[in-house]
C-alpha positions in Angstrom: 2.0 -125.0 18.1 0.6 -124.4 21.7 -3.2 -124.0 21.3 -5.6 -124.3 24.1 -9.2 -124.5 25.1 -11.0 -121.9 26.6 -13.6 -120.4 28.6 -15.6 -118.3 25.7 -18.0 -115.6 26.8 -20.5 -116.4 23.9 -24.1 -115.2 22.8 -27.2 -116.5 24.9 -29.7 -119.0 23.3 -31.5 -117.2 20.6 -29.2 -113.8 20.4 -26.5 -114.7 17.7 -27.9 -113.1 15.1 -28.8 -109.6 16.7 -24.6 -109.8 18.3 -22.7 -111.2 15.8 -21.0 -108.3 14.0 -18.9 -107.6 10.9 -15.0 -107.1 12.1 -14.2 -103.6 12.9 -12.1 -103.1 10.6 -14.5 -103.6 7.4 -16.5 -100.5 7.8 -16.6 -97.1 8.8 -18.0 -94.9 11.6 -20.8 -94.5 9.6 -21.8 -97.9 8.3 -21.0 -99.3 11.7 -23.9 -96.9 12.9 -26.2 -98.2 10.1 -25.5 -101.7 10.6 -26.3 -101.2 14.9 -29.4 -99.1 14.5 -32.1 -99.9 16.4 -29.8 -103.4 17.8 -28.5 -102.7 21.1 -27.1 -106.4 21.2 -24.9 -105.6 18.3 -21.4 -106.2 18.8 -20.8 -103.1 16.9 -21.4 -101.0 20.1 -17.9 -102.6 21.4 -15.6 -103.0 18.2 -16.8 -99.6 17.0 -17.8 -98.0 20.8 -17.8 -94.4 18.7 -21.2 -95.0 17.4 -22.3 -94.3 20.9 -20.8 -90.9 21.0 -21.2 -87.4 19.7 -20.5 -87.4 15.5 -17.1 -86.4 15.0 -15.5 -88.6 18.1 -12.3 -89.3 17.3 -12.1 -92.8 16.9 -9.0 -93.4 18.7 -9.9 -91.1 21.9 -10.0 -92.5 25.7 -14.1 -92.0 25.6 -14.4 -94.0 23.0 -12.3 -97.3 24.3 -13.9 -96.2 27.5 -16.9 -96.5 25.8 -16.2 -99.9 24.2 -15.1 -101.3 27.9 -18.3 -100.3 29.6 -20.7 -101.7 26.2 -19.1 -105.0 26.2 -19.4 -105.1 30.6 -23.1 -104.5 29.7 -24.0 -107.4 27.4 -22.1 -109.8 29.7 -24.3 -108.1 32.9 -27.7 -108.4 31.2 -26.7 -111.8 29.4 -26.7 -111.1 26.3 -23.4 -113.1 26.6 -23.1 -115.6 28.9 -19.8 -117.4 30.2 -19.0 -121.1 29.4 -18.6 -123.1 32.5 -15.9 -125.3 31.3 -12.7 -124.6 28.6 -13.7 -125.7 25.1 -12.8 -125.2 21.8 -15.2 -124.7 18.6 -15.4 -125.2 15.5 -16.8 -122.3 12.9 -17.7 -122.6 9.6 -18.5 -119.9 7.1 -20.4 -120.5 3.6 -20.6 -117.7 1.2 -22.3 -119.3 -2.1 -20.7 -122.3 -3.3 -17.8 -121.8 -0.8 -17.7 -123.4 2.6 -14.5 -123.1 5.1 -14.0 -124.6 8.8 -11.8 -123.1 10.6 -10.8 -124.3 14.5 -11.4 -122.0 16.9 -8.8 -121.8 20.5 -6.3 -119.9 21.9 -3.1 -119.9 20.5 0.1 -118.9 23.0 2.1 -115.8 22.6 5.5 -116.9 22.7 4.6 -118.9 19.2 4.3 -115.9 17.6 7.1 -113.8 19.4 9.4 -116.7 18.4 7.8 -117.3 14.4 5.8 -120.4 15.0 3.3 -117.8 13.4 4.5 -116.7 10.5 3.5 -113.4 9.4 3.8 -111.8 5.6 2.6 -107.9 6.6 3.9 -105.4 8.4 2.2 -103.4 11.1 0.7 -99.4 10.9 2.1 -98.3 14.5 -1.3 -96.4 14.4 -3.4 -99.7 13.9 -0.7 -101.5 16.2 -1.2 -99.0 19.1 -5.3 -98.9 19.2 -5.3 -102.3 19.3 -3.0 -102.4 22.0 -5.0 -100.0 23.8 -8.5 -101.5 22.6 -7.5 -104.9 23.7 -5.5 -104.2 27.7 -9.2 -101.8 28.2 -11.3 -104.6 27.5 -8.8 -107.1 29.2 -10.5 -109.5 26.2 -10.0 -110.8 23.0 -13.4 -109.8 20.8 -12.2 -110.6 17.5 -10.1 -113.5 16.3 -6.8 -113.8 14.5 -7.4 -115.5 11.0 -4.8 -118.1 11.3 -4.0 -120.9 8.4 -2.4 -124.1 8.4 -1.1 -126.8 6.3 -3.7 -129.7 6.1 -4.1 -132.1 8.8 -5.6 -135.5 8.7 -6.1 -136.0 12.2 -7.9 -132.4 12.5 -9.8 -132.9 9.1 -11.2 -136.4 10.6 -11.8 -134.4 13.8 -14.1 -131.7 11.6 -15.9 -133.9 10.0 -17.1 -135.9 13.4 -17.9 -132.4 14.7 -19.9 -131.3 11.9 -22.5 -134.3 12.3 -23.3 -132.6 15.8 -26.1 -130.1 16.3 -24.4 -127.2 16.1 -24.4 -124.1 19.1 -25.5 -121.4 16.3 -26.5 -121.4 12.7 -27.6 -118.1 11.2 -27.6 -116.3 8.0 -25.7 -112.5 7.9 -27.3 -109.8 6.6 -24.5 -110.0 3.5 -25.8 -113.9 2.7 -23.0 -115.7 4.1 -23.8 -118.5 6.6 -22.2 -118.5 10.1 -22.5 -121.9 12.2 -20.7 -122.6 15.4 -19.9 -126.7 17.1 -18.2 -127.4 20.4 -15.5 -130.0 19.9 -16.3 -133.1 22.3 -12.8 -133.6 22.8 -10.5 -130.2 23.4 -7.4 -132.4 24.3 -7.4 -134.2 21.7 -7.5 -130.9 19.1 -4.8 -129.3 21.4 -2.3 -132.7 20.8 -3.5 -132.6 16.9 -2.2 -128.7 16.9 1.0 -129.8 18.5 2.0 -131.3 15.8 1.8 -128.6 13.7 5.3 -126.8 13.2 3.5 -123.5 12.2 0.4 -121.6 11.2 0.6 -118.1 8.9 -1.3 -115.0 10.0 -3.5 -114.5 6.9 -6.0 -111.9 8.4 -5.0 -110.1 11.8 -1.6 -109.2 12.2 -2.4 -105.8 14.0 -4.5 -108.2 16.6 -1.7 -110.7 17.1 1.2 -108.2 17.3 -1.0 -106.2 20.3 -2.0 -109.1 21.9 1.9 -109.9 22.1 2.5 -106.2 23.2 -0.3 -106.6 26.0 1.3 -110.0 26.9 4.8 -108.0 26.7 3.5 -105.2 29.0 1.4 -107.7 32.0 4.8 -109.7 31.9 6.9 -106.7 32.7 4.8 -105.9 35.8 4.7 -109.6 36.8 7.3 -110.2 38.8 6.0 -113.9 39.3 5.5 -114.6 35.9 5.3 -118.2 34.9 3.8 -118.2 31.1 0.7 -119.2 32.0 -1.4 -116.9 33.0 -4.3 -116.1 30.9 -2.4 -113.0 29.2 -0.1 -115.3 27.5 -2.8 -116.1 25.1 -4.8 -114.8 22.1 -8.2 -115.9 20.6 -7.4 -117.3 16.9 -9.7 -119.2 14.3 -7.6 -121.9 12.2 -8.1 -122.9 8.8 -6.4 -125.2 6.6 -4.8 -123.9 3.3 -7.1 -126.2 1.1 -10.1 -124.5 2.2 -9.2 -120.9 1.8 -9.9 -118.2 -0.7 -8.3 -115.0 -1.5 -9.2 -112.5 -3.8 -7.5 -109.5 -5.3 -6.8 -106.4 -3.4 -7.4 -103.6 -5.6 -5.7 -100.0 -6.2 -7.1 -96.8 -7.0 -4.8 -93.6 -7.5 -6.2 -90.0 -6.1 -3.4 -87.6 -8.0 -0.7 -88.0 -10.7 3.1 -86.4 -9.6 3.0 -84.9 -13.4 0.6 -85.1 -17.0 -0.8 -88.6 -18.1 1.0 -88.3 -21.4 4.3 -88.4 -18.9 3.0 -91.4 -17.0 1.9 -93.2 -20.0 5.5 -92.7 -21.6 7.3 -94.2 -18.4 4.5 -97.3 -18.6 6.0 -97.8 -21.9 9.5 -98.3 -20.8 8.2 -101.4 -18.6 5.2 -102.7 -19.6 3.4 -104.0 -22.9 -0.1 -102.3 -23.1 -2.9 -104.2 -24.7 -6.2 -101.8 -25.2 -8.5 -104.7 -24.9 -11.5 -104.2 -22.7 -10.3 -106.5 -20.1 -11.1 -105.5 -16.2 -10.0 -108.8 -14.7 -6.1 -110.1 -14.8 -6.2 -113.8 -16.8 -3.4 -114.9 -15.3 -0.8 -113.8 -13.1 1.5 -112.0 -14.8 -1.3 -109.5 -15.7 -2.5 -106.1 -14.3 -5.9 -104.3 -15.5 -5.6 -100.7 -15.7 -8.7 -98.0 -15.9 -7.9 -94.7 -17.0 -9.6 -92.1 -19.0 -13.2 -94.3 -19.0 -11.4 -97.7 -20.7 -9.6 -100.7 -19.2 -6.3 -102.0 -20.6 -4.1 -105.3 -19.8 -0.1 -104.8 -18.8 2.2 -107.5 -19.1 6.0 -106.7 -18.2 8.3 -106.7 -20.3 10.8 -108.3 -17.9 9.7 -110.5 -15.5 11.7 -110.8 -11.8 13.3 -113.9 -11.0 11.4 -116.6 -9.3 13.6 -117.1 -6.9 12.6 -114.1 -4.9 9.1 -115.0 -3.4 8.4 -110.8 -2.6 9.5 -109.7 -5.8 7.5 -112.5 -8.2 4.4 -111.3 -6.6 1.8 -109.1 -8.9 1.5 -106.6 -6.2 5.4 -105.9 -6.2 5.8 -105.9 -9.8 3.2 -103.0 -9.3 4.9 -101.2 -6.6 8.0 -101.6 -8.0 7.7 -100.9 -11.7 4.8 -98.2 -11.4 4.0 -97.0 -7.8 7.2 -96.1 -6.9 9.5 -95.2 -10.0 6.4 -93.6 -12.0 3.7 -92.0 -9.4 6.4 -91.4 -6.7 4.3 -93.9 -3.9 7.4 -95.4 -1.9 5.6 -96.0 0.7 2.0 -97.0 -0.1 1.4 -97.3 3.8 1.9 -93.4 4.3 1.1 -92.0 0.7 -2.2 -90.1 0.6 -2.2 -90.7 -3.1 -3.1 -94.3 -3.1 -6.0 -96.3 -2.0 -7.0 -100.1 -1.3 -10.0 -101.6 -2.7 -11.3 -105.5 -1.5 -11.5 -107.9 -4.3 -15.5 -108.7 -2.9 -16.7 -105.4 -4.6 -15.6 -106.2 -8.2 -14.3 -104.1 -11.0 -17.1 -102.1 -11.6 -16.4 -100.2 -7.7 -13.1 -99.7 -9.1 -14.7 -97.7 -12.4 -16.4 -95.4 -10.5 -14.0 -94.0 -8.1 -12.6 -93.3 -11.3 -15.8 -92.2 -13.3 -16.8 -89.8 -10.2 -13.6 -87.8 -10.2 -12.2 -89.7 -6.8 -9.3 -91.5 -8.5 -7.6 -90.6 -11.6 -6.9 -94.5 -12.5 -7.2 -97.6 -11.0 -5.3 -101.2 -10.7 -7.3 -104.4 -11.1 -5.2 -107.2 -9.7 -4.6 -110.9 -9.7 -5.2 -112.9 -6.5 -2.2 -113.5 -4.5 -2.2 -117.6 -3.4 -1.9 -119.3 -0.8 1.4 -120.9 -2.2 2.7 -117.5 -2.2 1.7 -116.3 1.2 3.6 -119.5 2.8 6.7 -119.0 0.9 7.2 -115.5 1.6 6.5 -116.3 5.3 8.4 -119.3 5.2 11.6 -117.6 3.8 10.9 -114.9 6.2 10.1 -112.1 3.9 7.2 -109.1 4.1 4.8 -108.8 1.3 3.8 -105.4 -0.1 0.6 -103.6 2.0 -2.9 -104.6 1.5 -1.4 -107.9 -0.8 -4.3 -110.3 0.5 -8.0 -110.3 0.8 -9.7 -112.9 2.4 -13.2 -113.5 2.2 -15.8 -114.4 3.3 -15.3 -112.3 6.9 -14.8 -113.6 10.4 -17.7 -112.6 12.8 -17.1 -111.0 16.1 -18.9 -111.3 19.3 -19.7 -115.0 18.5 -16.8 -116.4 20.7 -14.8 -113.9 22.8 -11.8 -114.6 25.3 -11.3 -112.7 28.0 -7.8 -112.3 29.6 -8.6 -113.8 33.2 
């Protein structure tokens, strides 16, 4: 792996906690408004510029990237974030209750991922791919990190733990209870030789981010006639964590219409899938899948299971997709079906009983936890998972290190 220091444009003394902002992709238009009101400072006004424009903007207009250009030039102006006089790279920790993960936080070189030194396991929305694209050659910056992970390392693990005995550059508490510190590594070089050792690191959280910064890159080369590969384009702010530290929780599903009667779908669940009325919201084990219909949860277990050999088709959220979604509710393609919606595993079962108790979905899908075992072999062999297969929490925050392309 090529990773690399750099010169972070980070909060001034004192202004973490007013900038530091959920990702933009973890709330809406309108909870992005909630969260900024009354905060100028908050990164919100750049990862979510539309909150600074009439209602109704369309989020994916020129004003609003315009918008998000001309916020983010402001808080650099009036140093609200001030520019690093020397390449470095950090070290950022996150604790939601009992769980603490540090993750390493550099630039990582394009070419890495355009060649599968980072592995991916999901593919792209072109709609998500091209506002990034757009979002990221406006801003001529990085504001929000790739979630990277990466087999355990002892030399970056002894590395950690020096660091964490420093004071640290931040330590605040979100809004949501989850702790946020930031260190400065005393020794980048030594971090960047420890990461070339590494023959790969797996996109868990940000693979519309990494595949536009590689389209940016793809585009500056093109008009470069004196390209070299290492100009600042080339690279991509990332945040590395090893696999031991890292949790992921379900990602949920909730149905909006039936193709035909519930007595029908019931009868085709039949054909593939023992149903146990027992109460039970939360998969046991994998193998399991919690269903809520009709006010009551049941537990399916399939009556065939697929081979282990096939990484994609062994996980929960396939045996879903292809046993029910697809043959039964007709959802081939749960990335352009309006009949199907995604749920995070942070909300809990009880979010997924009243979409369905308010009229919103007719069922729902309670699911067991894809692992980090899994994710690395379906990369590793080179394979996509389903959509929306992984949540990871807790959340990266943005506007606490950003890298700008120059």
């Amino acid at each position: 792996m090529r990773v690399k220091a750099f010169k972070a444009w980070r909060p001034a003394e004192g202004k973490a906690t007013s900038v530091a902002s959920v990702p933009y992709d973890v709330v809406d238009t309108k909870q992005a408004a909630a969260l900024a009101a009354g905060n100028p400072d908050s990164f919100l006004h750049v990862v979510r510029a539309e909150i600074d424009l009439p209602e109704g903007t369309d989020p994916y207009s020129e004003a609003v990237y315009d918008r998000a250009k001309a916020n983010l030039e402001r808080l650099m102006r009036d140093g609200v974030l001030v520019r690093e006089e020397k390449p470095s790279i950090y070290l950022y920790s996150q604790q939601m209750g009992d769980h603490v993960q540090y993750g390493v936080v550099a630039t990582c070189h394009v070419e890495d991922y355009e060649t599968g030194k980072i592995k991916i396991h999901e593919k792209t929305r072109r709609v998500k791919e091209e506002d990034r694209i757009r979002y990221v050659d406006r801003q001529n910056a990085n504001t929000g990190p790739v979630f990277l992970a990466y087999r355990d390392r002892p030399a970056i693990n002894a590395a950690v733990e020096a660091t964490k005995a420093t004071e640290p550059l931040y330590a605040f508490t979100a809004e949501d209870g989850v702790k946020h510190t930031v260190w400065k590594f005393a020794d980048a070089a030594a971090l960047e030789a420890a990461f070339g050792e590494i023959p790969a690191t797996y996109v868990a959280d940000g693979h519309h981010r990494s595949a536009s910064a590689a389209k940016v890159c793809a585009m500056r080369r093109a008009a470069n006639p004196n390209h070299t590969g290492d100009e600042p384009y080339n690279w991509f702010l990332a945040v590395m964590f090893p696999q031991s530290e890292l949790k992921i929780l379900a990602y949920n599903r909730v149905i909006l219409a039936l193709p035909g009667s519930k007595e029908d779908f019931f009868a085709a669940l039949k054909d593939a899938f023992e149903i146990d009325a027992n109460g039970v919201a939360v998969p046991r084990k994998a193998g399991e899948i919690c269903l809520y219909i009709d006010g009551a949860w049941s537990t399916l277990t399939p009556k065939k299971m697929p081979e282990a050999t096939d990484p994609v088709a062994a996980l929960d959220v396939s045996i879903l997709q292809n046993e029910v979604l697809a043959p039964i509710l007709n959802i081939a393609d749960p990335r352009e079906s309006n009949d199907i919606d995604f749920i995070g595993g942070i909300k809990g079962t009880r979010e997924l009983e009243k979409w369905v108790d308010d009229g919103r979905a007719v069922m729902a899908f309670s699911m067991y936890p894809t692992s980090m075992d899994q994710l690395f072999a379906v990369a590793d062999a080179g394979m996509l998972m389903p959509p929306k297969s992984t949540w990871f929490e807790p959340k990266l925050r943005s506007g606490l290190l950003v890298n700008t392309l120059d």
